[in-house]
C-alpha positions as MATLAB code, in Angstrom:
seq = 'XXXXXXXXXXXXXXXXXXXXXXXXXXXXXXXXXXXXXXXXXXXXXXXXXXXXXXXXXXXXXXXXXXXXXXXXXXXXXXXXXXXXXXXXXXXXXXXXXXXXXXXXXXXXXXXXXXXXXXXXXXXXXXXXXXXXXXXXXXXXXXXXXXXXXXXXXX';
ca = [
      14.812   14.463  -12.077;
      11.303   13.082  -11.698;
      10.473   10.971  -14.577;
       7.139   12.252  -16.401;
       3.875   10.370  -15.360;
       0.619   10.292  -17.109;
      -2.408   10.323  -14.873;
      -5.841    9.587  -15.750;
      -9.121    7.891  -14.646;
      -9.145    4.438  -14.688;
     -11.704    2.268  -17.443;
     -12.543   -0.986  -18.221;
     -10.076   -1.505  -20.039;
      -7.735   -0.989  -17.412;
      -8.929   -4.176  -15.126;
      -6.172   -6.744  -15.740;
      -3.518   -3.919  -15.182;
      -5.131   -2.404  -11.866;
      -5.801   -6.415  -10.672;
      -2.152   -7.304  -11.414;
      -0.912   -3.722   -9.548;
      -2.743   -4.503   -6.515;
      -1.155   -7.926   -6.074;
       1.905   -5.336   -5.010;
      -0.770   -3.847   -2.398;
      -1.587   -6.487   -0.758;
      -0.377  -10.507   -1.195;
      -3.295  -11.814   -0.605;
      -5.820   -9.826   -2.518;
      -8.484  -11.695   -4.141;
      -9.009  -10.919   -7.608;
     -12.201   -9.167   -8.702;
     -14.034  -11.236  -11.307;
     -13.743   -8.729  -14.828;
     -17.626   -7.912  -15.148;
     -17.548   -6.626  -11.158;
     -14.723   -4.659  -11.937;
     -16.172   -2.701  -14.739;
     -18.889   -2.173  -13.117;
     -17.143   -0.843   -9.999;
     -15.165    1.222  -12.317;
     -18.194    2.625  -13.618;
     -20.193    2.993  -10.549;
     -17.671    4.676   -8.548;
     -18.007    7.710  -11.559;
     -21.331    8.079  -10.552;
     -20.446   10.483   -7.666;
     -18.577   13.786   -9.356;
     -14.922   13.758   -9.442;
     -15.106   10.279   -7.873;
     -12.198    8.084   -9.828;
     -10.097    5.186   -9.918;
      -6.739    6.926  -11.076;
      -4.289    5.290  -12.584;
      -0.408    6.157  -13.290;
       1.434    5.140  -16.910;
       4.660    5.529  -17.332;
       6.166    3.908  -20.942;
       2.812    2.444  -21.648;
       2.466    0.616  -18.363;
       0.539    1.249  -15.440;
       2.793    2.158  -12.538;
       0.725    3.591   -9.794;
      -2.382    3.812   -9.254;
      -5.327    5.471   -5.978;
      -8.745    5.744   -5.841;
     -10.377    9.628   -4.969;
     -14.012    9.096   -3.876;
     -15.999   12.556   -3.285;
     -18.858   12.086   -0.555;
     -21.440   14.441   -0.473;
     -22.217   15.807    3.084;
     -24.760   18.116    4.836;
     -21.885   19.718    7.421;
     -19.868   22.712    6.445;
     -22.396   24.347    4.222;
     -22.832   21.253    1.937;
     -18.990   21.004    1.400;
     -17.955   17.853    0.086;
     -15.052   15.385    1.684;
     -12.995   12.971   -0.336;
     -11.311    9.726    0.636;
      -8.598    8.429   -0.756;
      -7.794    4.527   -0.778;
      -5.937    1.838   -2.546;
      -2.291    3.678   -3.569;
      -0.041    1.170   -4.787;
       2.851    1.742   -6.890;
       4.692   -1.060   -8.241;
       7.433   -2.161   -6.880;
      10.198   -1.272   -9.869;
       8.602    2.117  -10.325;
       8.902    3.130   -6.542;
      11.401    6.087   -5.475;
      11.037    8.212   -8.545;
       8.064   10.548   -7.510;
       5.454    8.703   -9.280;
       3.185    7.638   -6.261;
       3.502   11.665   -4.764;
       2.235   12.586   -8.392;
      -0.510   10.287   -8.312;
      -1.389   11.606   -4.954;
      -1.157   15.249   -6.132;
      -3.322   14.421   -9.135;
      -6.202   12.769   -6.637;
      -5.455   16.288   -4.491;
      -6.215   18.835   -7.359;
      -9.476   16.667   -8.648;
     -10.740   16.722   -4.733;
      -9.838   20.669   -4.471;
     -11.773   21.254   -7.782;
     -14.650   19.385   -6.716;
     -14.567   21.731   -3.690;
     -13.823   19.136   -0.954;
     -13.124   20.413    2.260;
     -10.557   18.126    3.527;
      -9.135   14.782    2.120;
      -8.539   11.637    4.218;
      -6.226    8.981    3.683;
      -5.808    6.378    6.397;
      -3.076    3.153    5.799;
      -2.618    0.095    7.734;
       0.694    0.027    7.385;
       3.200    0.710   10.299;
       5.931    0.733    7.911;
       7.729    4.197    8.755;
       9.053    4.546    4.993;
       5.244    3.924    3.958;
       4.669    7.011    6.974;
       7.014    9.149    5.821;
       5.680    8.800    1.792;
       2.576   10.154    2.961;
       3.795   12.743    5.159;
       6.532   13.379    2.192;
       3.168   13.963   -0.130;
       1.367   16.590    1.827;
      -0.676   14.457    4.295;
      -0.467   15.407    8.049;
      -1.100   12.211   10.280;
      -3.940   13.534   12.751;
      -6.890   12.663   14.648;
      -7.714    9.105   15.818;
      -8.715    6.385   13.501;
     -11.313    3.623   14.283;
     -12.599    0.913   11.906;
     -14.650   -1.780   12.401;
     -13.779   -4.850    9.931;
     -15.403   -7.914    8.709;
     -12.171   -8.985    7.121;
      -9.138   -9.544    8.518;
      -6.346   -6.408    8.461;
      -3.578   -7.363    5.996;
      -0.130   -8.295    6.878;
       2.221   -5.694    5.703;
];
Protein backbone atom coordinates (compact mmCIF):
# COMPACT_ATOMS: atom_id res chain seq x y z
CA UNK A 1 0.00 0.00 0.00
CA UNK A 2 1.38 3.34 -1.15
CA UNK A 3 1.27 5.75 1.62
CA UNK A 4 -0.81 9.02 0.61
CA UNK A 5 1.37 12.04 -0.60
CA UNK A 6 0.40 15.60 -0.88
CA UNK A 7 1.80 17.42 -3.86
CA UNK A 8 1.89 20.99 -4.46
CA UNK A 9 3.96 23.94 -5.82
CA UNK A 10 6.65 24.94 -3.90
CA UNK A 11 6.70 28.84 -2.00
CA UNK A 12 8.79 30.78 -0.07
CA UNK A 13 8.04 29.43 2.63
CA UNK A 14 9.22 26.23 1.63
CA UNK A 15 13.16 27.31 1.24
CA UNK A 16 14.76 25.82 4.37
CA UNK A 17 12.84 22.48 3.68
CA UNK A 18 13.71 22.23 -0.20
CA UNK A 19 17.62 23.49 0.87
CA UNK A 20 17.80 20.79 3.58
CA UNK A 21 16.12 18.00 0.90
CA UNK A 22 18.63 18.69 -1.63
CA UNK A 23 21.57 18.07 0.70
CA UNK A 24 20.14 14.24 -0.03
CA UNK A 25 20.62 15.21 -3.91
CA UNK A 26 23.72 16.05 -3.97
CA UNK A 27 26.60 16.26 -0.89
CA UNK A 28 28.04 18.98 -1.94
CA UNK A 29 25.33 21.38 -2.90
CA UNK A 30 25.84 24.86 -2.00
CA UNK A 31 23.10 26.42 -0.27
CA UNK A 32 21.10 29.16 -1.98
CA UNK A 33 21.15 32.34 0.10
CA UNK A 34 17.00 32.71 1.29
CA UNK A 35 16.22 36.04 -0.76
CA UNK A 36 17.67 34.11 -4.19
CA UNK A 37 15.59 31.36 -3.41
CA UNK A 38 12.35 33.15 -3.23
CA UNK A 39 12.97 34.79 -5.91
CA UNK A 40 13.82 31.70 -7.98
CA UNK A 41 10.74 30.25 -6.59
CA UNK A 42 8.88 33.03 -7.88
CA UNK A 43 10.51 33.54 -11.14
CA UNK A 44 10.38 30.08 -12.27
CA UNK A 45 6.14 30.67 -12.02
CA UNK A 46 6.52 33.13 -14.47
CA UNK A 47 6.40 30.59 -17.38
CA UNK A 48 2.73 28.65 -17.15
CA UNK A 49 2.64 25.46 -15.37
CA UNK A 50 6.35 26.00 -14.62
CA UNK A 51 6.83 24.78 -10.70
CA UNK A 52 9.02 23.77 -8.06
CA UNK A 53 6.88 20.76 -6.64
CA UNK A 54 7.20 19.62 -3.55
CA UNK A 55 6.02 16.21 -1.72
CA UNK A 56 4.56 16.24 2.20
CA UNK A 57 3.95 13.44 3.79
CA UNK A 58 2.97 13.92 7.88
CA UNK A 59 3.74 17.56 7.61
CA UNK A 60 7.21 17.13 6.18
CA UNK A 61 8.55 17.55 2.91
CA UNK A 62 9.59 14.21 1.46
CA UNK A 63 10.18 14.61 -2.19
CA UNK A 64 10.39 17.09 -4.14
CA UNK A 65 11.15 17.99 -8.70
CA UNK A 66 11.07 20.88 -10.55
CA UNK A 67 8.58 20.91 -14.05
CA UNK A 68 9.73 23.86 -16.22
CA UNK A 69 7.40 24.43 -19.46
CA UNK A 70 9.50 26.05 -22.43
CA UNK A 71 7.74 27.65 -24.99
CA UNK A 72 8.87 26.61 -28.57
CA UNK A 73 8.17 27.55 -32.24
CA UNK A 74 8.46 23.59 -33.56
CA UNK A 75 5.47 21.35 -33.59
CA UNK A 76 2.85 23.96 -34.14
CA UNK A 77 3.88 26.07 -31.06
CA UNK A 78 3.69 22.95 -28.75
CA UNK A 79 5.34 23.41 -25.62
CA UNK A 80 8.22 20.93 -24.01
CA UNK A 81 8.85 20.55 -20.32
CA UNK A 82 11.97 19.60 -18.42
CA UNK A 83 12.09 18.09 -15.47
CA UNK A 84 15.14 18.47 -12.93
CA UNK A 85 16.14 18.24 -9.36
CA UNK A 86 14.00 14.90 -7.95
CA UNK A 87 15.19 14.07 -4.68
CA UNK A 88 13.40 12.15 -2.18
CA UNK A 89 14.74 11.81 1.15
CA UNK A 90 16.40 9.18 2.10
CA UNK A 91 13.82 7.62 4.98
CA UNK A 92 10.89 8.26 2.68
CA UNK A 93 12.42 6.29 -0.35
CA UNK A 94 10.72 2.85 -1.55
CA UNK A 95 7.16 3.74 -0.77
CA UNK A 96 6.00 5.33 -4.16
CA UNK A 97 6.40 8.81 -3.15
CA UNK A 98 9.14 9.98 -5.71
CA UNK A 99 6.89 8.01 -8.81
CA UNK A 100 3.94 10.24 -7.41
CA UNK A 101 5.85 13.28 -7.48
CA UNK A 102 6.89 12.42 -10.94
CA UNK A 103 3.30 11.64 -12.02
CA UNK A 104 2.13 14.92 -10.51
CA UNK A 105 5.01 16.98 -12.67
CA UNK A 106 3.56 14.53 -15.74
CA UNK A 107 -0.20 15.58 -15.52
CA UNK A 108 0.76 19.55 -14.96
CA UNK A 109 3.15 19.17 -18.29
CA UNK A 110 0.19 17.18 -20.22
CA UNK A 111 -2.28 19.97 -19.16
CA UNK A 112 -0.11 22.63 -20.22
CA UNK A 113 -0.09 20.76 -23.56
CA UNK A 114 3.63 19.79 -23.68
CA UNK A 115 4.59 17.61 -26.27
CA UNK A 116 7.13 15.50 -24.68
CA UNK A 117 8.88 15.71 -21.20
CA UNK A 118 12.64 15.26 -20.64
CA UNK A 119 14.36 14.16 -17.73
CA UNK A 120 18.08 13.49 -17.97
CA UNK A 121 20.20 12.20 -14.50
CA UNK A 122 23.80 11.92 -13.94
CA UNK A 123 23.58 9.14 -12.11
CA UNK A 124 24.80 5.64 -13.33
CA UNK A 125 23.27 4.12 -10.41
CA UNK A 126 21.04 1.25 -12.06
CA UNK A 127 18.42 1.41 -9.03
CA UNK A 128 18.33 5.33 -9.76
CA UNK A 129 17.77 3.85 -13.81
CA UNK A 130 15.34 1.61 -13.09
CA UNK A 131 13.15 4.41 -10.74
CA UNK A 132 12.86 6.33 -13.75
CA UNK A 133 12.15 3.71 -16.12
CA UNK A 134 9.78 2.23 -13.14
CA UNK A 135 7.94 5.92 -13.43
CA UNK A 136 7.11 6.04 -17.08
CA UNK A 137 10.34 7.50 -18.56
CA UNK A 138 11.91 5.64 -21.58
CA UNK A 139 15.81 6.25 -21.66
CA UNK A 140 16.33 7.45 -25.43
CA UNK A 141 18.24 9.59 -27.64
CA UNK A 142 21.77 10.86 -26.88
CA UNK A 143 22.50 13.38 -24.25
CA UNK A 144 25.19 16.15 -24.48
CA UNK A 145 25.88 18.93 -21.95
CA UNK A 146 28.34 21.31 -21.77
CA UNK A 147 29.22 22.33 -17.97
CA UNK A 148 30.90 25.07 -16.20
CA UNK A 149 30.71 23.12 -13.00
CA UNK A 150 31.97 20.06 -12.23
CA UNK A 151 29.42 16.75 -12.61
CA UNK A 152 28.61 15.50 -9.09
CA UNK A 153 29.83 12.38 -7.57
CA UNK A 154 27.02 10.02 -7.08
Amino acid sequence: MIALLSVRPATANDVDALQDLYLHLSSDNERCPPEIAETIIHDITKYAGSAIFIGEFGGEVVCTCTLIVIPNLTRGGTPYALIENVVTHPAHRGKGFGTSMLDAATNEAWQNGCYKIMLSTGSRNPSTLAFYAHAGFEQSRTGFQKRRIAVRVD
